[in-house]
N, C-alpha and C positions, 0 to 999 in steps of 0.2 A: 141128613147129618154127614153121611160119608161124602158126597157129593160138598157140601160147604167146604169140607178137611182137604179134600183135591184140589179146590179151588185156590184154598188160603197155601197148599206147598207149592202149587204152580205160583201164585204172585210173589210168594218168597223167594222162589228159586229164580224166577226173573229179576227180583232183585237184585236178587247176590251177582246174578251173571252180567246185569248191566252196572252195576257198581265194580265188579273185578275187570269187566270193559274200557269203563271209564279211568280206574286206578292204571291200569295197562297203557293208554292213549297219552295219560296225563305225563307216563314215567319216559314214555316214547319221545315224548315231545322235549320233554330234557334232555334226553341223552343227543336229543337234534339241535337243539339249542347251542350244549355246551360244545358242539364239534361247532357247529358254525361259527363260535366266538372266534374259536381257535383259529380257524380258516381265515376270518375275516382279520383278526391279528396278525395272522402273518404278512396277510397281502397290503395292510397300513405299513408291519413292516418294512417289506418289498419299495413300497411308493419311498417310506421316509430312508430306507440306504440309498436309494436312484440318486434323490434330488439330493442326499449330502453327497453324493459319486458326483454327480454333475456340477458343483460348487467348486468341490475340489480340485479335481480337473481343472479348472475355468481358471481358477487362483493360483492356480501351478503355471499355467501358459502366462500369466504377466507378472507372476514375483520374480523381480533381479535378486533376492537375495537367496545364496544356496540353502543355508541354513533352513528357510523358512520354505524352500521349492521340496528339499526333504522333510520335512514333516508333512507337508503336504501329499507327498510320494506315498509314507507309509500312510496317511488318511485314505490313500484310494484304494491300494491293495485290501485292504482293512473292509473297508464298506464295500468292495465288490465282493467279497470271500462272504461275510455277513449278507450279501441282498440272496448268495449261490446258494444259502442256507434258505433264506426264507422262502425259495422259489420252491424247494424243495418239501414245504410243510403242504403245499398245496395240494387237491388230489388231481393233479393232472398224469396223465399215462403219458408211461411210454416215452420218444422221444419229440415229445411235441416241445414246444417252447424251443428248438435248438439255436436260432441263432441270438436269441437271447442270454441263453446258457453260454454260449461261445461269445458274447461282447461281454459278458462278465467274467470268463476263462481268460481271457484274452487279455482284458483291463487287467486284472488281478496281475497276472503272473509276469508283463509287460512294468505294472508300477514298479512291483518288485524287483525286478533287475534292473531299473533305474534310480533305484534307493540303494542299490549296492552297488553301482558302479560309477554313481555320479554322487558320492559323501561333500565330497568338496569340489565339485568341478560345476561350469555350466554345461546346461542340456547340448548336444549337438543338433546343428539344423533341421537334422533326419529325427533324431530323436521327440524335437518341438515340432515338428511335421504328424510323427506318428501320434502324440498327444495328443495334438490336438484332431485330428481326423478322429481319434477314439472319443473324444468330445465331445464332436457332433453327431454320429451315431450313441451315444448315453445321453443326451438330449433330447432325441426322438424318443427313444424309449423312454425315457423320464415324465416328458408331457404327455403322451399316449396311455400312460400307465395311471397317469391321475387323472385322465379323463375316462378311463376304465374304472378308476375308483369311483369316483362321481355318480356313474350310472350303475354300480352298484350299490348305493346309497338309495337315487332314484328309481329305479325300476325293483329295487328290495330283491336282488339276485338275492339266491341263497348258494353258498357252497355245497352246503352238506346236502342237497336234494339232487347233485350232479356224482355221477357214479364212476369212473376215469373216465373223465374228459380227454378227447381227442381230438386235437385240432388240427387234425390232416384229414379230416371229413371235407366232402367238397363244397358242402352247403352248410353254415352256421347261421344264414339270414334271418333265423325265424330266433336268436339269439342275440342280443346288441351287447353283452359283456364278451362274449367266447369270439362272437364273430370279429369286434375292436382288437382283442389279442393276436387271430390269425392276421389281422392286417400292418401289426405293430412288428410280427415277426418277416411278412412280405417287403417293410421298408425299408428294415436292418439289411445293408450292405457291409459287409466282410471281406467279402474274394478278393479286392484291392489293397487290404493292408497287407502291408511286409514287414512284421516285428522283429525279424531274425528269431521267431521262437520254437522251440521244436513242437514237432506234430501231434496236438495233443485230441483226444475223442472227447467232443460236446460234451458226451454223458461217460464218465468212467465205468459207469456201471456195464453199461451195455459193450465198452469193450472190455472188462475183464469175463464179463460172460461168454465171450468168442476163447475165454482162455480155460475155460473148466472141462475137465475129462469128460468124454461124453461121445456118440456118434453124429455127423454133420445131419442133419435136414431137420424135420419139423416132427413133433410128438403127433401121432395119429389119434384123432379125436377120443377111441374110448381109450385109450392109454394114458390119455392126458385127465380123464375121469377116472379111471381107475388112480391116480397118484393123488388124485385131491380126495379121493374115499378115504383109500388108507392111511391118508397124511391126519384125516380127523378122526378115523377110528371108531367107534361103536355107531356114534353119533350119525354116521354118515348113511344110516336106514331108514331116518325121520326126513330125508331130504331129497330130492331129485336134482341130477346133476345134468347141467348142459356147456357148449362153449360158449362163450359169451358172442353177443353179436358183432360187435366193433371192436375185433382184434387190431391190435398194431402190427402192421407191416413192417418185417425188418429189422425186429425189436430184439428178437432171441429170447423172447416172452410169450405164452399163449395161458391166457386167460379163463378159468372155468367160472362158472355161477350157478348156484344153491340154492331152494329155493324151498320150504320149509309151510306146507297151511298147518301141520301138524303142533306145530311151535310158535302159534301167534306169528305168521307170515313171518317170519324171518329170514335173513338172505346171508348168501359168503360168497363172498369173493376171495378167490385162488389167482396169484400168478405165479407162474411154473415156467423152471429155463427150459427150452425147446432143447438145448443139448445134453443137459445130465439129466433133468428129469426131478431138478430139487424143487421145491414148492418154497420160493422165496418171499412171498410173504401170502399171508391173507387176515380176512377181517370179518366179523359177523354184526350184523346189526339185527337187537332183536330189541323189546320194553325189560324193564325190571323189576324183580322184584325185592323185599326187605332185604341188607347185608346182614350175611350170616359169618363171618367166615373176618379171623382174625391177621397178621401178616404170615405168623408162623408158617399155617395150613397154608396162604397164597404162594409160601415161596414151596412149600413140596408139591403142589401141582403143578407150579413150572417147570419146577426141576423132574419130577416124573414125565414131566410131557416133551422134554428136549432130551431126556435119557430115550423116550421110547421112539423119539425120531430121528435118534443113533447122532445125535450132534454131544459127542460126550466131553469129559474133562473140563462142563463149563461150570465157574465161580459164579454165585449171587455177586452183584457189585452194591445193588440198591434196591426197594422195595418204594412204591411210593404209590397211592392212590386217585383217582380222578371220575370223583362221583361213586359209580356202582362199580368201577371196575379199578381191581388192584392192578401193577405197571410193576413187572419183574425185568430188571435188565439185567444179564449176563454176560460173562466173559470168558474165553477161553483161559488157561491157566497153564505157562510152560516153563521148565526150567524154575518155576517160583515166581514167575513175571505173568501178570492183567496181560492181555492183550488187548486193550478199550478199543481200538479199531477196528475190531473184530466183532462188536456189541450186539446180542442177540436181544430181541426185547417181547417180551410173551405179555398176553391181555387175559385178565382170570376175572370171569364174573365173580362176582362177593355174593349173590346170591345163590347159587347152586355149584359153586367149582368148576363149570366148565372152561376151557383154552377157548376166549371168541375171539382172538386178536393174537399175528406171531409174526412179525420182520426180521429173517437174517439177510437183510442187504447188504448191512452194511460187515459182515461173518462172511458172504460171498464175494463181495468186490474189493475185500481188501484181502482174501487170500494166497498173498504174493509179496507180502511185507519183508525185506530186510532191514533187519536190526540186530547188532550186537546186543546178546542179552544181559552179557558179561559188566556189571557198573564197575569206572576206572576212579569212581569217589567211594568211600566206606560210607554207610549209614552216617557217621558221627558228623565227618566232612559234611557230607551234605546238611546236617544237620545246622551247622553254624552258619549255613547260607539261610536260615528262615527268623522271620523278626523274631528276637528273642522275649518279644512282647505275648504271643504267643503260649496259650499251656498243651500244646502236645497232647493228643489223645491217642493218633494211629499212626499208621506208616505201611509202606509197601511198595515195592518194584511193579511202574507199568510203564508199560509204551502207550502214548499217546500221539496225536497229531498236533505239532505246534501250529500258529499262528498262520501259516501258510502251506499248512498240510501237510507236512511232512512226519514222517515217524520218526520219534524217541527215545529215548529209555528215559526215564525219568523216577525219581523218590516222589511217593503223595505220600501229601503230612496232613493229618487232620488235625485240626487245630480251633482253640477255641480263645475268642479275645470278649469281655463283657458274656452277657448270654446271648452271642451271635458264634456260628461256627462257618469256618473257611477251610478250602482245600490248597493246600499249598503244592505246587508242582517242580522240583529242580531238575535241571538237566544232569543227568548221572555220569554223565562224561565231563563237562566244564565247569555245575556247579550255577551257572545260569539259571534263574527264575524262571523261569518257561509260562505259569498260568498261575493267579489267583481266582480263585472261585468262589464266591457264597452260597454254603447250601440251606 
């Protein structure tokens, strides 16, 4: 009889263990899923800004009329700054992609001053030279990029199964998506244009990271473990840390990875600036379990977890969820002024409160911002700059980046028209519309 009883708790308990196995793999494979959508959304994104960048272009080099050569101008700057973004969603390391980055840096910032200094005039011959040579280099890149979409369709790449991608590894071959990328960045010729533009770095990020207090050379490996320990804190005893294998050269970044049997193989990934020592972002991938856990409680654990990694003075901006995991972004708060440039954004499981997700890139690469914080319009003024169709719900002073990245000051009005809510943005110095938003 006691021997039957042993038998029947062992087959029970193998139950339960391969049903909370299977619950686990099932929930895994969501959280894979829903990153890949996202991946793969941006990079359709990506394809579709190219090919309207490369229209544009196109239609710009043969309209005689100014009128319509400038609308065309802000079209291009517009969809290059938009493709800079989608590039950006991707999980590519480091400063791979640069000369891609830099034909989209270039385009951008190139339309731009020819949207402002040719309102009413024709292009000069230099000017429709440079056009068009930027043309043909966003063309190459345009058909390579949808022949890279293609074969990710075909060959069913997956994003989310690539962990920062490096494409300044010397061999991709055994890859036909990554390796098509490294050869689309090989074709991109740049060093012959002369935009008359000042000297701007690929990646902003990487040179404001040469600009953070810090000592010159490189974090020594346990040093660079010891800041990813204490950056997560208790947590960091369930885990073993190492450097990662394929660090970027050059980056002002060095890489740790985490690696967890204890916790259902879970893994983190750490990047950490080689000169101060901050741990600028990192990310946990583990399965999930039931959400427990309401907004209230998600925003004091971010906000305890940015208090206790001394990033202090930061304001909730917004709270918002995606699957099992709530999405805290943050701002710095000065003078009574958002600093939205500065946006810190923390990842809180719903199931147990732990921080598996925290980016201050964009808190580190824009700390160097001027702006007046002083607004030269009153609350009221600005007020009469917004449709008065509009029922007003909020309001507040921030700086943001307009349209072509630059910083603001500006009034946000929340605002609600039918049951749809928008964010109204005015410029706090002239009273200018700066952004409409729907949230």
């Amino acid at each position: 009889m006691k021997r039957n009883f042993l038998i029947f708790v062992l087959v029970v308990s193998l139950a339960v263990v391969g049903y909370w196995g299977v619950k686990n793999n099932r929930i895994l494979a969501q959280w894979e899923l829903q990153a890949e959508n996202q991946y793969r959304s941006a990079f359709q994104e990506l394809n579709t800004h190219f090919e309207s960048l490369e229209t544009e272009i196109a239609t710009a080099l043969v309209t005689k009329s100014n009128e319509r050569r400038l609308v065309k101008l802000n079209n291009i700057w517009r969809d290059a700054f938009a493709a800079q973004e989608d590039l950006g969603e991707l999980p590519i390391a480091g400063v791979s992609l640069t000369n891609i980055k830099s034909l989209l840096s270039k385009t951008e910032r190139y339309a731009y001053r020819l949207s402002q200094e040719n309102i009413n005039k024709k292009l000069s011959g230099k000017d429709w030279e440079n056009l068009n040579q930027l043309h043909k280099q966003v063309k190459v890149a345009a058909n390579d990029l949808e022949e890279v979409h293609n074969k990710i369709e075909k060959n069913n790449f997956r994003w989310s199964k690539q962990r920062h991608i490096i494409l300044e590894k010397d061999n991709l071959s055994d890859n036909s998506v990554l390796s098509s990328l490294q050869v689309t960045e090989r074709k991109l010729k740049l060093s012959n244009l002369d935009l008359g533009l000042e000297q701007e770095s690929t990646d902003q990020f990487l040179l404001q990271l040469s600009k953070v207090k810090g000592q010159e050379g490189s974090i020594e490996k346990d040093k660079a473990i010891k800041l990813a320990k204490d950056f997560l804190g208790a947590r960091s005893k369930n885990y073993k840390f190492d450097l990662y294998d394929n660090q970027v050269k050059d980056s002002g970044i060095v890489t740790v990875i985490a690696n967890s049997e204890e916790t259902n193989n879970s893994q983190i990934f750490f990047d950490i600036s080689q000169k101060s020592g901050e741990v600028i972002w990192f990310l946990e991938k583990r399965s999930f379990k039931t959400s427990e856990f309401e907004d209230d409680q998600v925003q004091k654990f971010a906000t305890d977890f940015v208090k206790q990694s001394n990033y202090d003075d930061l304001v909730v901006k917004e709270i918002s969820s995606e699957g099992n995991l709530g999405i805290v972004d943050l701002a710095p708060k000065t003078e009574g002024v958002l600093i939205y440039p500065q946006l810190v954004k923390v990842k809180v499981a719903l199931d147990n409160g732990d921080i598996i997700g925290f980016n201050a890139r964009r808190f580190l690469s824009n700390n160097d911002l001027e702006v007046d914080l002083e607004p030269k319009l009153s609350l009221e003024e600005a007020k009469q700059r917004v449709n008065q169709r509009l029922d007003l719900k909020d309001n507040r002073l921030a700086v943001i980046f307009n349209d072509i990245g630059r910083p603001i000051l500006s009034y946000e009005f929340v605002g609600v028209l039918g049951d749809e809510e928008f964010k109204i943005y005015i410029n706090a110095d002239n009273g200018r519309e700066v952004k409409v938003i729907k949230t």
